[in-house]
C-alpha positions as a Markdown table, in Angstrom:
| # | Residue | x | y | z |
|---|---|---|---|---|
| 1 | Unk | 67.0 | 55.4 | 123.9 |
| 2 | Unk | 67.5 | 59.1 | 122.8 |
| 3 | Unk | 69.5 | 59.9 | 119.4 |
| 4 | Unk | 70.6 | 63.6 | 118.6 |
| 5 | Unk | 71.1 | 65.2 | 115.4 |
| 6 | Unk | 74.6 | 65.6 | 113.6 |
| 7 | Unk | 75.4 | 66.6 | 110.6 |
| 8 | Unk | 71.9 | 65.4 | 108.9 |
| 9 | Unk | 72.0 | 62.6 | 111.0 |
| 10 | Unk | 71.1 | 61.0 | 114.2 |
| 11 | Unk | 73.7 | 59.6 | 116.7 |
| 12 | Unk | 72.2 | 57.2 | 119.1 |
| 13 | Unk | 74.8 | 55.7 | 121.8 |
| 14 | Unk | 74.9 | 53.0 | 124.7 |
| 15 | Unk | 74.2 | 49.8 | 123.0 |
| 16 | Unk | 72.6 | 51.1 | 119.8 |
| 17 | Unk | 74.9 | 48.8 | 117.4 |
| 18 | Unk | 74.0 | 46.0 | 118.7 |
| 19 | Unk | 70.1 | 46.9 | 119.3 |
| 20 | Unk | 70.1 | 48.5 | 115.6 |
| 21 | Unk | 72.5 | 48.2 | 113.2 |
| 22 | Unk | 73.2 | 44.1 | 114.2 |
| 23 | Unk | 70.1 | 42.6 | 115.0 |
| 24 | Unk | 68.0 | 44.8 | 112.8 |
| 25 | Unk | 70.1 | 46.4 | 109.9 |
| 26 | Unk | 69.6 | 50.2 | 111.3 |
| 27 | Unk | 71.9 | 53.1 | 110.7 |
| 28 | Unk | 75.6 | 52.6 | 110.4 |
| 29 | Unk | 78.6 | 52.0 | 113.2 |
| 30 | Unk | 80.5 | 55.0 | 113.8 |
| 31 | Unk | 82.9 | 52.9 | 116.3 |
| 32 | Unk | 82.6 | 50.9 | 119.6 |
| 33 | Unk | 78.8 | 50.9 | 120.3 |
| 34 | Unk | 77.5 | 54.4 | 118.5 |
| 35 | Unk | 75.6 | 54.2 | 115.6 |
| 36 | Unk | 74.4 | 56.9 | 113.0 |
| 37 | Unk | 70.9 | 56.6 | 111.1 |
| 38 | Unk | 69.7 | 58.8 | 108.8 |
| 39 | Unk | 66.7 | 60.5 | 109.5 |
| 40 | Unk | 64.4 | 58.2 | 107.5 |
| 41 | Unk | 66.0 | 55.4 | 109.7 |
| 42 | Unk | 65.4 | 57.4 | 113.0 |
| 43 | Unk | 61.8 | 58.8 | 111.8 |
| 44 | Unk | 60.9 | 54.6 | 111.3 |
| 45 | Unk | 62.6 | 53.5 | 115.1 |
| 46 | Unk | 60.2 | 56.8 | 116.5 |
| 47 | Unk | 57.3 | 55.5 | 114.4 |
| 48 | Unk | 57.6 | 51.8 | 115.7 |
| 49 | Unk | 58.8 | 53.2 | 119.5 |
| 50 | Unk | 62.2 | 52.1 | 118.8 |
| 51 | Unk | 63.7 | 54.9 | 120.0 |
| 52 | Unk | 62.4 | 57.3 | 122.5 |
| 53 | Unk | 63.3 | 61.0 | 121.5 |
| 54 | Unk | 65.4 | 63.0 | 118.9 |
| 55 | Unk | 67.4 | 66.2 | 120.5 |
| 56 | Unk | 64.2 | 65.6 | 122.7 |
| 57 | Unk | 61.5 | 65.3 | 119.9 |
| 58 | Unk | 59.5 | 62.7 | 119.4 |
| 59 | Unk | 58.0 | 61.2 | 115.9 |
| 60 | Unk | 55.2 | 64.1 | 115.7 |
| 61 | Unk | 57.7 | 66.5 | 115.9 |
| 62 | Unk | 60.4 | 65.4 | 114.3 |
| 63 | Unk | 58.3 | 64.0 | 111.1 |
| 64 | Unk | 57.3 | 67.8 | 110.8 |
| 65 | Unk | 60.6 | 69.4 | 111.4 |
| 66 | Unk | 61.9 | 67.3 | 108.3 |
| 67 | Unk | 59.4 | 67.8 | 105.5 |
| 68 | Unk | 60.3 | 69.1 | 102.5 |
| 69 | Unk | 62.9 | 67.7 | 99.6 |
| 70 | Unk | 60.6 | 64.7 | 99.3 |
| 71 | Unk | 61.1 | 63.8 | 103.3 |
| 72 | Unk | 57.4 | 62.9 | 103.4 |
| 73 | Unk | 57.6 | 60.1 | 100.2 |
| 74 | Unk | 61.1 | 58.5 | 100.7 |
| 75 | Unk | 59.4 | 57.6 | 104.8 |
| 76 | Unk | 56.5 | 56.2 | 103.4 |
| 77 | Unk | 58.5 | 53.9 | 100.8 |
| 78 | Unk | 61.2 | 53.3 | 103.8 |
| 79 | Unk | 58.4 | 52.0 | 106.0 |
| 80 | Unk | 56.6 | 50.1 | 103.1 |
| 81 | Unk | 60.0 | 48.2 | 102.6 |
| 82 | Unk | 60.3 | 47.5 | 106.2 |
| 83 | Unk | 57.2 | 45.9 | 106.4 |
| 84 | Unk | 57.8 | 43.5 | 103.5 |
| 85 | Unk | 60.6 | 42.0 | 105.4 |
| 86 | Unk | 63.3 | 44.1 | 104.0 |
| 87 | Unk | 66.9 | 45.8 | 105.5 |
| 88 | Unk | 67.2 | 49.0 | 103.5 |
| 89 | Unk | 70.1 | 51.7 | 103.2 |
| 90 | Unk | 70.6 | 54.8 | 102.7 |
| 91 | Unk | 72.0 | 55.1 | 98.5 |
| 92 | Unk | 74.9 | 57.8 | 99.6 |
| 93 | Unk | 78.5 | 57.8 | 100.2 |
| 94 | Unk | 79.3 | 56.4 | 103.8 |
| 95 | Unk | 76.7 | 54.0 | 103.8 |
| 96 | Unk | 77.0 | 52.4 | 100.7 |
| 97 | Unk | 80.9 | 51.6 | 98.9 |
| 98 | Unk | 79.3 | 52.8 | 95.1 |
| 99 | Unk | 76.4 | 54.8 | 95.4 |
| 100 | Unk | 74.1 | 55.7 | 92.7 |
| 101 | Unk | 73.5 | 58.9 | 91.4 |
| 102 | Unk | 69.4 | 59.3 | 91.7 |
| 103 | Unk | 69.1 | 56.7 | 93.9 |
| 104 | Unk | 67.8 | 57.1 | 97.3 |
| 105 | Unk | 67.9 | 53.2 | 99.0 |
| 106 | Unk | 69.5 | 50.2 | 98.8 |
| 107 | Unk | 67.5 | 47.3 | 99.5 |
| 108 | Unk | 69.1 | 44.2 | 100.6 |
| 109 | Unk | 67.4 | 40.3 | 100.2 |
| 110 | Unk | 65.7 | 39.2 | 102.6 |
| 111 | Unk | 67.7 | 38.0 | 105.2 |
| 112 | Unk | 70.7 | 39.3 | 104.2 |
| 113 | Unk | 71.5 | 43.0 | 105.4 |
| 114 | Unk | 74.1 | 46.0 | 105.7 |
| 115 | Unk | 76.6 | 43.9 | 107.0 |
| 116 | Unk | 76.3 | 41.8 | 103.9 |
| 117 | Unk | 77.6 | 42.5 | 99.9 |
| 118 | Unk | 74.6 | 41.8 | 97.5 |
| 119 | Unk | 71.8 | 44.1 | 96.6 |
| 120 | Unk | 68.1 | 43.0 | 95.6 |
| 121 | Unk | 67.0 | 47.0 | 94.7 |
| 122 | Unk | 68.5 | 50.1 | 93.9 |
| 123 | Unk | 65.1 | 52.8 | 95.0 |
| 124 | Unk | 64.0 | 56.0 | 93.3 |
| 125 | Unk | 61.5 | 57.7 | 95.0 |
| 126 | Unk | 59.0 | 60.3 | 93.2 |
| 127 | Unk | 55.9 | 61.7 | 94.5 |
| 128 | Unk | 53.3 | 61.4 | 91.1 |
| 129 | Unk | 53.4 | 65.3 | 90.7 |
| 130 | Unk | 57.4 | 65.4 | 89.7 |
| 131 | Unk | 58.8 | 65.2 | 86.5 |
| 132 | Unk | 60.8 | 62.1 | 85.5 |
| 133 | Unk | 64.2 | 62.7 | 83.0 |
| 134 | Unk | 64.3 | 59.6 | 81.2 |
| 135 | Unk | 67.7 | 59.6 | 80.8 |
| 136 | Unk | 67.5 | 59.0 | 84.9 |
| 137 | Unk | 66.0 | 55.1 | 84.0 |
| 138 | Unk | 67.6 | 52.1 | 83.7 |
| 139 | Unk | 69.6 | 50.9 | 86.7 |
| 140 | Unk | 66.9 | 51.8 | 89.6 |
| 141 | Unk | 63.3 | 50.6 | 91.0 |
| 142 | Unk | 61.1 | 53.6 | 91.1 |
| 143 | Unk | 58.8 | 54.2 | 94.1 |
| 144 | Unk | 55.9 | 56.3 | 93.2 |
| 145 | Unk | 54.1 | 57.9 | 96.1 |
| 146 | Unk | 50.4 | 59.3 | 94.5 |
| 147 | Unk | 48.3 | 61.9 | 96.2 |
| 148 | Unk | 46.5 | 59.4 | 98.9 |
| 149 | Unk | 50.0 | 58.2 | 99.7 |
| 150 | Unk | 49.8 | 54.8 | 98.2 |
| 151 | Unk | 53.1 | 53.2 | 96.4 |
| 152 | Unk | 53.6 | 52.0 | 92.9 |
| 153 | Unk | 56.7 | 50.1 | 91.7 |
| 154 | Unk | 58.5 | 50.1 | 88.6 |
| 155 | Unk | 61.6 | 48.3 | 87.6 |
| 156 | Unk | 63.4 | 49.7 | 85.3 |
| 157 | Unk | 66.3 | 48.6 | 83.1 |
| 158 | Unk | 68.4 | 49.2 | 80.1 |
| 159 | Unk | 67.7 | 46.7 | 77.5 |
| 160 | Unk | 69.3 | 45.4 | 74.3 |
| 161 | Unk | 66.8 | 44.3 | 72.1 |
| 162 | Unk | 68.2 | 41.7 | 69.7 |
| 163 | Unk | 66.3 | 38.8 | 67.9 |
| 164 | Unk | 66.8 | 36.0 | 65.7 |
| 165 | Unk | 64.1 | 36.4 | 62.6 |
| 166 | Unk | 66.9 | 36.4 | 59.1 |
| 167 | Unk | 65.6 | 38.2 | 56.2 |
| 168 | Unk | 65.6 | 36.1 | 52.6 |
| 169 | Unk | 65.0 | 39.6 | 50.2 |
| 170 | Unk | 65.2 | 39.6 | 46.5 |
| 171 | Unk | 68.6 | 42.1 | 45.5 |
| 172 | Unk | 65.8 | 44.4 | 43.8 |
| 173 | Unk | 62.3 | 45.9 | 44.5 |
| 174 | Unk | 60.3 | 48.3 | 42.4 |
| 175 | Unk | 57.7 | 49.9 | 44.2 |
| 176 | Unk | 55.6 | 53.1 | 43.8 |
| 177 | Unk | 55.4 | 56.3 | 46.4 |
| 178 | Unk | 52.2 | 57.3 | 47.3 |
| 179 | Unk | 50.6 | 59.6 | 49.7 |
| 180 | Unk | 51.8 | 57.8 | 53.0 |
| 181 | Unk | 52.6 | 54.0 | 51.9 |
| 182 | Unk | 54.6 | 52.6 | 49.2 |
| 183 | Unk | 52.9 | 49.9 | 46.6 |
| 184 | Unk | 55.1 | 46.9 | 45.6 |
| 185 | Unk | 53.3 | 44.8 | 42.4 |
| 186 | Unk | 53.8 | 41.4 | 42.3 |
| 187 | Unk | 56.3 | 41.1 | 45.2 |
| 188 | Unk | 57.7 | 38.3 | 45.5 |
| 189 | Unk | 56.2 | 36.1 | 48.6 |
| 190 | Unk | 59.6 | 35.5 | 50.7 |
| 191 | Unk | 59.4 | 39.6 | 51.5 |
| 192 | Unk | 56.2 | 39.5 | 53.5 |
| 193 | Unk | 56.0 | 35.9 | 54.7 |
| 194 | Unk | 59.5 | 35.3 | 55.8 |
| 195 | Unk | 60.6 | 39.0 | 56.7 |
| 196 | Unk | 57.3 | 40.7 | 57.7 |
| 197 | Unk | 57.6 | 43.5 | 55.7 |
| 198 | Unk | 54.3 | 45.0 | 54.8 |
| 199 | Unk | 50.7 | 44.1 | 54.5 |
| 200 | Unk | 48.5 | 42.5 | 51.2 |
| 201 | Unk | 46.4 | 44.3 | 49.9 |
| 202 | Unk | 43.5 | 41.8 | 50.3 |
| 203 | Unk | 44.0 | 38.1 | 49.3 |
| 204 | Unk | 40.8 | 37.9 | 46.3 |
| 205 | Unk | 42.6 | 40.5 | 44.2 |
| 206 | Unk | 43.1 | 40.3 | 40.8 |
| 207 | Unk | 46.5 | 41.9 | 40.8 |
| 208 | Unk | 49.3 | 41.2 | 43.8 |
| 209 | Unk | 49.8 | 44.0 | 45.5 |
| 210 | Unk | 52.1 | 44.4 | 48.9 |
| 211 | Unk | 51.8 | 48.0 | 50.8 |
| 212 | Unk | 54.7 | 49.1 | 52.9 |
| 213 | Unk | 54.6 | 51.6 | 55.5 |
| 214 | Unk | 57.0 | 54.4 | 55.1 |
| 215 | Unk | 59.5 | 53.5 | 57.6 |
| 216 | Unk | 59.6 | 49.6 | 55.8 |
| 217 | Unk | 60.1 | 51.6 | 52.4 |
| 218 | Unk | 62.8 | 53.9 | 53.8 |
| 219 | Unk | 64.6 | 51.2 | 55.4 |
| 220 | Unk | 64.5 | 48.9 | 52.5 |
| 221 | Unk | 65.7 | 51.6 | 50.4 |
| 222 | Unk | 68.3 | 52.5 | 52.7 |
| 223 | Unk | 69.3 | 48.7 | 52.3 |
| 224 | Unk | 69.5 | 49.0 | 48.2 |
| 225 | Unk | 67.0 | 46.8 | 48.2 |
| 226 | Unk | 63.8 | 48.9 | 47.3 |
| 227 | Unk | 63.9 | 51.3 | 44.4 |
| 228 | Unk | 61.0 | 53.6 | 43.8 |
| 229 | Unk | 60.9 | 57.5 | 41.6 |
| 230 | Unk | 63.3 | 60.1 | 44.0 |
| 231 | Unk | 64.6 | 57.1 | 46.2 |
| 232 | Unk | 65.1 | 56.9 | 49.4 |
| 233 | Unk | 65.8 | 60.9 | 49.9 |
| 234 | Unk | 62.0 | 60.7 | 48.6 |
| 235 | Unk | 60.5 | 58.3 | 51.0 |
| 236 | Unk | 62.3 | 60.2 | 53.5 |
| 237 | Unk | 60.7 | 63.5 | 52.6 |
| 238 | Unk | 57.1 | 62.4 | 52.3 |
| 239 | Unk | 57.7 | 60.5 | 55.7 |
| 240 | Unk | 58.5 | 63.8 | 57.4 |
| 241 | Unk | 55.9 | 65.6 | 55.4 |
| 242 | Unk | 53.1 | 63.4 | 57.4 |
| 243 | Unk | 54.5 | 63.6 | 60.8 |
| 244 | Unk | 57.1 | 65.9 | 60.8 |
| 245 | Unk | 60.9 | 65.3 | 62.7 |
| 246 | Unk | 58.7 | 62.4 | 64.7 |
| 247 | Unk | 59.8 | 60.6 | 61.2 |
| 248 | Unk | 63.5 | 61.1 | 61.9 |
| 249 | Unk | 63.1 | 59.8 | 64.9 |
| 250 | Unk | 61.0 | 56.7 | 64.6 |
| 251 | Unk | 62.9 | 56.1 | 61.5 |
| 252 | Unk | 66.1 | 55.5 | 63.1 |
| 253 | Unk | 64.8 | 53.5 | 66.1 |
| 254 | Unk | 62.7 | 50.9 | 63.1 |
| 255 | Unk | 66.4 | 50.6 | 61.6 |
| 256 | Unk | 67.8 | 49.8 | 64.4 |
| 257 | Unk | 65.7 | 46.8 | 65.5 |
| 258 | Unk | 65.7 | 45.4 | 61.6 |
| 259 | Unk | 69.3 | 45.5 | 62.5 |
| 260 | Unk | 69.4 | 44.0 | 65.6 |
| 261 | Unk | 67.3 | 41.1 | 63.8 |
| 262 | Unk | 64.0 | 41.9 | 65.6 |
| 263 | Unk | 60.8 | 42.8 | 63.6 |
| 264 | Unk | 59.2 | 45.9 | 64.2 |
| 265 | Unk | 55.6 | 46.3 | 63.3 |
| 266 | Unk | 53.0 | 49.2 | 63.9 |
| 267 | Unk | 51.8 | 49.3 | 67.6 |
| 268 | Unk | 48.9 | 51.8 | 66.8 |
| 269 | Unk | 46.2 | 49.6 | 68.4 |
| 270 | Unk | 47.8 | 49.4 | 71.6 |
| 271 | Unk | 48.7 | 53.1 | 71.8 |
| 272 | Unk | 52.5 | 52.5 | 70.7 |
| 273 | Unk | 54.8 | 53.4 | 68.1 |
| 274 | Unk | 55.9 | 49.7 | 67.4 |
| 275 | Unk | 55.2 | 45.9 | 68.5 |
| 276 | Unk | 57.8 | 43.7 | 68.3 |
| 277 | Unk | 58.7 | 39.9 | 67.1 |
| 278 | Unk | 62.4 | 38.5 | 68.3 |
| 279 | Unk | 61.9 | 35.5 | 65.9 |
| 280 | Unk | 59.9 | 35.8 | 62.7 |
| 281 | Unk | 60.0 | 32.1 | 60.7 |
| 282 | Unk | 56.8 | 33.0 | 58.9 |
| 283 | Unk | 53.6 | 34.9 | 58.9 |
| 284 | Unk | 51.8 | 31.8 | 59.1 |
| 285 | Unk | 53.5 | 30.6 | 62.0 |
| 286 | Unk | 53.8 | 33.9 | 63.8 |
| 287 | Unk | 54.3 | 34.3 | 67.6 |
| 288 | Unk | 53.0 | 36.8 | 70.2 |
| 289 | Unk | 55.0 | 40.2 | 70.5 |
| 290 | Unk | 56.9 | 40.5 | 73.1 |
| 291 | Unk | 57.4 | 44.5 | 73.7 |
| 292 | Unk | 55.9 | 47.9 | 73.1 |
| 293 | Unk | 57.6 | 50.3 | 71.8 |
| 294 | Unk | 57.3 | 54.4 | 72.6 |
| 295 | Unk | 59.8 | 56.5 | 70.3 |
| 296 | Unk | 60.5 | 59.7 | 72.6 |
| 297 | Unk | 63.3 | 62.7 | 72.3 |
| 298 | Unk | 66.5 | 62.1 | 73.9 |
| 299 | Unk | 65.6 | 64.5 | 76.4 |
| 300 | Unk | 62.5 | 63.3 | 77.1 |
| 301 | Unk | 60.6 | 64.3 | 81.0 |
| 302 | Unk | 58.0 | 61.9 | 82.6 |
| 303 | Unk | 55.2 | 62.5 | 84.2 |
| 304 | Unk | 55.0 | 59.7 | 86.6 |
| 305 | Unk | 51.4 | 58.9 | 85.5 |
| 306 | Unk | 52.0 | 58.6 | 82.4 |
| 307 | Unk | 54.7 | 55.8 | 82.7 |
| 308 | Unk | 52.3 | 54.2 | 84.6 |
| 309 | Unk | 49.2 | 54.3 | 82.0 |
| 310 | Unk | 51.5 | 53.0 | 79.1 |
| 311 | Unk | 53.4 | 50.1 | 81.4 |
| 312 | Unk | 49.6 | 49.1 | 82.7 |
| 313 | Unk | 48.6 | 49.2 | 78.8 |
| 314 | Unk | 51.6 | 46.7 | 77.9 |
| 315 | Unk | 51.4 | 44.5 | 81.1 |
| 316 | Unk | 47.8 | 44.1 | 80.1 |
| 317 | Unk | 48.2 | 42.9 | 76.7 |
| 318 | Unk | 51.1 | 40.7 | 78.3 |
| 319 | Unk | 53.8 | 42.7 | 76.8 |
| 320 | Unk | 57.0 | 44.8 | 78.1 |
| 321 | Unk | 56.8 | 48.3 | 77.8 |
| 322 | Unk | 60.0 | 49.8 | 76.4 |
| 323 | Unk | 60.9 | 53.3 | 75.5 |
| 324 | Unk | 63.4 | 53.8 | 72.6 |
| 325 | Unk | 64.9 | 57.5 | 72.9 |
| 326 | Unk | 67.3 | 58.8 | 70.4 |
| 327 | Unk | 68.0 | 62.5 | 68.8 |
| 328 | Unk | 67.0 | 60.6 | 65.5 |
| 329 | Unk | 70.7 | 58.9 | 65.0 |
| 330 | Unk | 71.9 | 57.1 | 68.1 |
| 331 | Unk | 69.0 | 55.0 | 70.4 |
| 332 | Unk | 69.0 | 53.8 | 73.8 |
| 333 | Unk | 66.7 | 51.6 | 75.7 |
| 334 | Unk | 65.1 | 51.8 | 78.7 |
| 335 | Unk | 62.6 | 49.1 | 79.5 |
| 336 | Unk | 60.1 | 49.6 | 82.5 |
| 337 | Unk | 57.6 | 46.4 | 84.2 |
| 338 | Unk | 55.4 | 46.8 | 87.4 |
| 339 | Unk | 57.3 | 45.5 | 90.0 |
| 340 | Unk | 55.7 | 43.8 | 93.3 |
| 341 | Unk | 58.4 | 43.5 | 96.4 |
């Protein structure tokens, strides 16, 4: 069967619906027994020898006459799909009743099709040289295509990190500001064993002695609970004096987890800002972390590989990677896993 092009896409006629779009989940019916596929679709049906010839080319040509705008990528993901077992659509008005913004497929489950109403996948496709708004995650699997062509998937989501641990804190802490850590003397145990808050200063001391990071200090003080010479305005200053307006923003996103219940502690060894504990009981009984945390800008652009060198970091440690961006006040999530079809 021949198609030819219209309007960005390929009309094939004679029995093509039935051939296509209802034994196979190709293209969509434009009435009676004409279909339309989209170039992707009609590029796979040349591959395979589906179809015999576009406006008379065939897949050599017509692969070559539509390269450019990430053509290339989006067939190889397309075909990938296919393979796995799956009916995929184009993510655009006229093929789909609410398409997504970003998206380039929908991907049906298995058996289930175009025809059908549920959708397994929303798909993104990026080559690994483009730049990645992070503002553009959440709702969508992402296809990366890398330089020899292979494809990595991401899924990607909007998370609401909440938890369970409750805090037991004395009304009143005294604690002295140092250089980048705040001492507390003789704290009393419930503030480090039951809320996680801070680190002992050994245990074969002669004088009890509890160091808080700067973000615990500046949150407690926040909270009233922690006073210390300057207060909070103080802790606050020296914090931005070490790292600069990176304070502000880590700052807001420790506060919000404390207030969402969920323990944040320092991720450092694993290359984040934070690890995380949903239920905190006690120190003594303490469970695994569940997610990394990456404080970015609001307006923070991906590189591709890099997404994919802090999600293989987390996923090896057995932990989510999730990215907390926020202009230093207001945070929003955006939680990314590798992803096998």
């Amino acid at each position: 069967m021949d198609g030819r092009l219209r309007d960005d896409e390929v009309v094939v006629s004679g029995d093509a619906r039935q051939r296509y779009y209802d034994s196979r989940g190709y293209g969509r019916p434009l009435g009676g027994d004409d279909v339309a596929l989209s170039r992707v679709e009609a590029a796979h049906l040349l591959f395979r020898g589906d179809l015999d010839s576009v406006d008379g080319a065939g897949f050599r040509e017509f692969l070559q006459n539509s390269t450019g705008d990430g053509f290339g990528a989006r067939f190889l993901v397309y075909a990938d799909l296919r393979e796995r077992g799956f009916y995929l659509s184009p993510d655009r008005k006229g093929w789909v009743p609410d398409p997504l913004p970003g998206s380039d497929f929908v991907v049906y489950p298995r058996g289930d099709g175009p025809w059908g109403d549920d959708l397994l996948y929303r798909v993104r496709v990026v080559s690994e040289r483009e730049s990645l708004p992070a503002t553009e995650l959440g709702d969508v699997v992402l296809a990366v295509v890398d330089e020899e062509s292979e494809i990595t998937y991401f899924e990607t989501e909007r998370p609401d990190p909440t938890g369970d641990t409750e805090e037991h804190l004395p009304a009143r802490l005294e604690g002295a500001l140092l250089a980048d850590n705040v001492l507390l003397w003789d704290p009393p145990a419930a503030v480090h064993e039951d809320a996680f808050y801070g680190q002992p200063l050994g245990d074969r001391g002669a004088v009890d002695v509890l160091q808080l990071s700067l973000l615990e200090a500046a949150h407690l003080a926040a909270e009233g609970v922690l006073s210390v010479d300057g207060g909070y305005d103080a802790i606050v200053e020296r914090g931005r004096t070490v790292e600069g307006e990176r304070f502000d923003r880590r700052l807001a996103v420790y506060r919000t987890l404390r207030e969402k219940d969920v323990v944040p502690k320092t991720g450092f060894k694993f290359g984040a800002d934070f690890r995380t504990y949903a239920d905190v009981e006690s120190v003594e009984n303490l469970g695994h972390s569940e997610n990394l945390v990456r404080v970015l800008p609001g307006d923070y652009v991906f590189s591709p590989r890099d997404l994919a060198l802090d999600v293989r970091l987390a996923h090896g440690v057995r932990k989510r990677m999730v990215f907390a961006l926020t202009d230093g006040e207001s945070v929003s999530w955006v939680g990314v896993n590798r992803l096998t079809p």
